[in-house]
N, C-alpha and C positions, 0 to 999 in steps of 0.2 A: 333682586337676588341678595339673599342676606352676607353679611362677609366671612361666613362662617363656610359657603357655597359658595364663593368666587374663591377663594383659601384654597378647596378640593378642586376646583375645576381649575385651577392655576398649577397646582401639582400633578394633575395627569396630564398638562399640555405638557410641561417640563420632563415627566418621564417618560411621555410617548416622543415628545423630541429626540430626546437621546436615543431612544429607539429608532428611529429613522437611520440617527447618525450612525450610529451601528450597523446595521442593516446596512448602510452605501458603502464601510469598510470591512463588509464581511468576517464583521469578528462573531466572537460565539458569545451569546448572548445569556444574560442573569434572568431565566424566566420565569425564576420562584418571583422575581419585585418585579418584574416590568409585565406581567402577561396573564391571564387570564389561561385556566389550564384545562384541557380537555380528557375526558376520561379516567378525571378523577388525581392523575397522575403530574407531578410538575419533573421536568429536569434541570440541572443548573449545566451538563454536560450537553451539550448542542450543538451540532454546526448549523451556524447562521443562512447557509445554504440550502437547506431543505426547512427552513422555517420552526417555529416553534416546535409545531406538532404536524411532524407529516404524513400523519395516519390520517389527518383529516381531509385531505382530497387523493384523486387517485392519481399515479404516475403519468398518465393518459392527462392531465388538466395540468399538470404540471408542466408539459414538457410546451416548449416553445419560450412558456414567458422568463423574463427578467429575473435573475435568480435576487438580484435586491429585491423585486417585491416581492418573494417566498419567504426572501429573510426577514424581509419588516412583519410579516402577520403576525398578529399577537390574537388570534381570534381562539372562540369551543367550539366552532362547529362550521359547518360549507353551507353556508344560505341560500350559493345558487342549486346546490343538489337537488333539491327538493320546495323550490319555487316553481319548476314547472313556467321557466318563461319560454316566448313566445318569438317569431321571428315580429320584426314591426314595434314590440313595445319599451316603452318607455323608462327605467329602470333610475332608483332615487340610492344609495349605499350610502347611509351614514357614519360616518366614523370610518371613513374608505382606507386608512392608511396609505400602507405604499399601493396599492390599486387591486391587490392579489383578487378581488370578487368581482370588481368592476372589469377585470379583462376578463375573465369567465363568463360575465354576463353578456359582454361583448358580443362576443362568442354567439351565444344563444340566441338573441335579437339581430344579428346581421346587422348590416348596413342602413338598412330601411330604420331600424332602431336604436334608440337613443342611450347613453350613462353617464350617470352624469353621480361622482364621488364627492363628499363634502365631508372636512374633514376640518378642527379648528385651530391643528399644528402647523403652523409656516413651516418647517423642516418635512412635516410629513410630505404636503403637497408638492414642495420641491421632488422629492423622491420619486412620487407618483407621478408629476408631470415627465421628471424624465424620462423614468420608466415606460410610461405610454409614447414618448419621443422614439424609444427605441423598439418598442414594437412597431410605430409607424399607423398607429389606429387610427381609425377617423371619425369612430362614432362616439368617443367615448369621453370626456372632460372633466374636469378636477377643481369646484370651489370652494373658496374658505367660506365658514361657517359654522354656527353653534346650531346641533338639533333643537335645541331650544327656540329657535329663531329661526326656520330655513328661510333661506334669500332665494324663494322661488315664488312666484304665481300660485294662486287655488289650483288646484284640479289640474294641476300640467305634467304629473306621471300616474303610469298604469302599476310600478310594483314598487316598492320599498322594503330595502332589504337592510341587515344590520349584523356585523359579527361580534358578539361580545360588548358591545360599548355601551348599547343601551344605561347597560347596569352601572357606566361611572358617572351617568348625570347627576346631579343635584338636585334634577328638577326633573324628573319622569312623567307627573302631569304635565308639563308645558312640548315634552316631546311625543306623547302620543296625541298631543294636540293639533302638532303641527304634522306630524307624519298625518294624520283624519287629513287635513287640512287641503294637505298638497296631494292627494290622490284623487284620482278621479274616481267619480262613483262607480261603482263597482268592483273599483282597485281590490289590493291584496297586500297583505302587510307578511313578510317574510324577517324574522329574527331567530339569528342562535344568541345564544344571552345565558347568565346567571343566575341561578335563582336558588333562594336561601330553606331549607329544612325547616324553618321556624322562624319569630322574630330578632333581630338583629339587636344585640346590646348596643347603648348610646356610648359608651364610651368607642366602642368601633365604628360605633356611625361617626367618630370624630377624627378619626386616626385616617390621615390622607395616603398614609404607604399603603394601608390595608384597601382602601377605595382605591389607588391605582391599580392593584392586584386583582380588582373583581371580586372583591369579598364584600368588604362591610359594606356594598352601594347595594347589591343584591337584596333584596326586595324577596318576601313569600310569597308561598303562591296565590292564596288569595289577595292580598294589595297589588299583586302582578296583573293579575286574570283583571281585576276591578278598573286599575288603570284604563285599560284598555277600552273595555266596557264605559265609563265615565267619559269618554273622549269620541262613543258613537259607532266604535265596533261590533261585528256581529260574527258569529259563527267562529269566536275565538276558540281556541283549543289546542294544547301541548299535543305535540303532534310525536315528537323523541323526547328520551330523558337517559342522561346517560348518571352512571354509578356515582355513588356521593363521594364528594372532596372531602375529607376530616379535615376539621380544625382544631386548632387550640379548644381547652376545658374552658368552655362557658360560654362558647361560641356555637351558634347551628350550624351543622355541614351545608355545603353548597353542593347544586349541580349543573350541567348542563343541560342547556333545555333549547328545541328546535319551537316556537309558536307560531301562530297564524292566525290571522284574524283580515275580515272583511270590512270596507267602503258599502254601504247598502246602493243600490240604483238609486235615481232618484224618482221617487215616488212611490218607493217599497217599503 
């Protein structure tokens, strides 16, 4: 990793930290710097209580959990909505934060099945382990880790999911390497994510507030789709695409994007 790539990934552990901390004192949260914005729309008026954006799941998925993990999501979109998991399988949440998908996913897999959140803020995972302490779950756990690196076995989950984070790695080859990696063949790759109207100027590809925000790491759509495809995916394809974010003059708008892409069998 060059230090110009540890620099950014050292500034989003730092903001998504304070994000946590926030989130455990239910203050109301700055989501123009800290968050990644859905529907186009940011607000800096919030309660930390129903989460950044709480159009993005329904009342119905909300109610039960931890309202600190509502408060800590900083995500564009509900990845379990529309992964279509299963009871029995195995479920991977990158960048899991306070846990808000991994209890969801819970949820859908039962008992018999597995989640397991990896996330590379110490602050974060506190939150989320507590969080799951007080739901009382039993199928569901929380390790530190850089997507770039998972600390899991080949082939040891059936789905990998992702809200928004994808877009602040520094290194996107090496995470849909590792996402191929650790699914099992025929898995399924479920992400909501950022993605850029054009290419991205280098002076924001350098600017680390703008990569904690989900902006300048976002990736067009063709280097997005490719990623994916270079790493052994198949049957990839944008599945939502929600309204374009404006940016500053001289910058591409961003949007949100729900994608998917497949594990081939083996021997397909």
């Amino acid at each position: 990793m060059s230090d110009d790539q540890a620099e950014i990934k050292e500034y989003v552990r730092q903001r998504y930290g304070e994000r946590a901390r926030q989130a455990a004192q239910l203050t109301v949260l700055n989501v123009e710097e800290a968050a990644c914005c859905a529907g186009g729309t940011c607000s800096t008026d919030v309660d930390a209580s129903l989460g950044a954006f709480p159009d993005l799941y329904r009342q119905s998925e909300l109610e039960g959990l931890p309202v600190e993990a509502v408060a800590a999501s900083a995500g564009c979109g509900n990845p379990t909505a529309l992964a279509g998991l299963k009871a029995g399988e195995r479920v991977l949440d990158l960048g899991s934060g306070g846990g808000i998908d991994c209890f969801l996913a819970a949820r859908q897999v039962g008992t018999e099945g597995h989640v397991i959140g990896l996330d590379m803020t110490p602050d974060m995972l506190a939150l989320a382990r507590k969080n799951a302490e007080t739901l009382g779950v039993s199928n569901v756990e929380f390790i530190q880790g850089e997507m770039e690196d998972i600390p899991l076995p080949d082939a040891s989950v059936d789905v990998v999911i992702s809200n928004c984070v994808v877009c602040l790695s520094p290194d996107k080859d090496a995470v849909a390497r590792e996402a191929y990696r650790v699914l099992a063949p025929g898995g399924r790759l479920h992400l909501s994510d950022m993605m850029a109207l054009g290419p991205m100027p280098k002076e924001l590809r350098e600017d680390p507030q703008k990569w904690a925000s989900c902006v300048s790491g976002a990736d067009d759509r063709e280097t997005y789709l490719e990623r994916l495809a270079g790493a052994g995916f198949l049957d990839i394809a944008i599945t939502q695409e929600g309204p374009a974010r404006a940016q500053e003059e001289g910058s591409p708008d961003v949007v949100s994007v729900k994608v998917v892409a497949y594990k081939p069998l083996e021997g397909a």
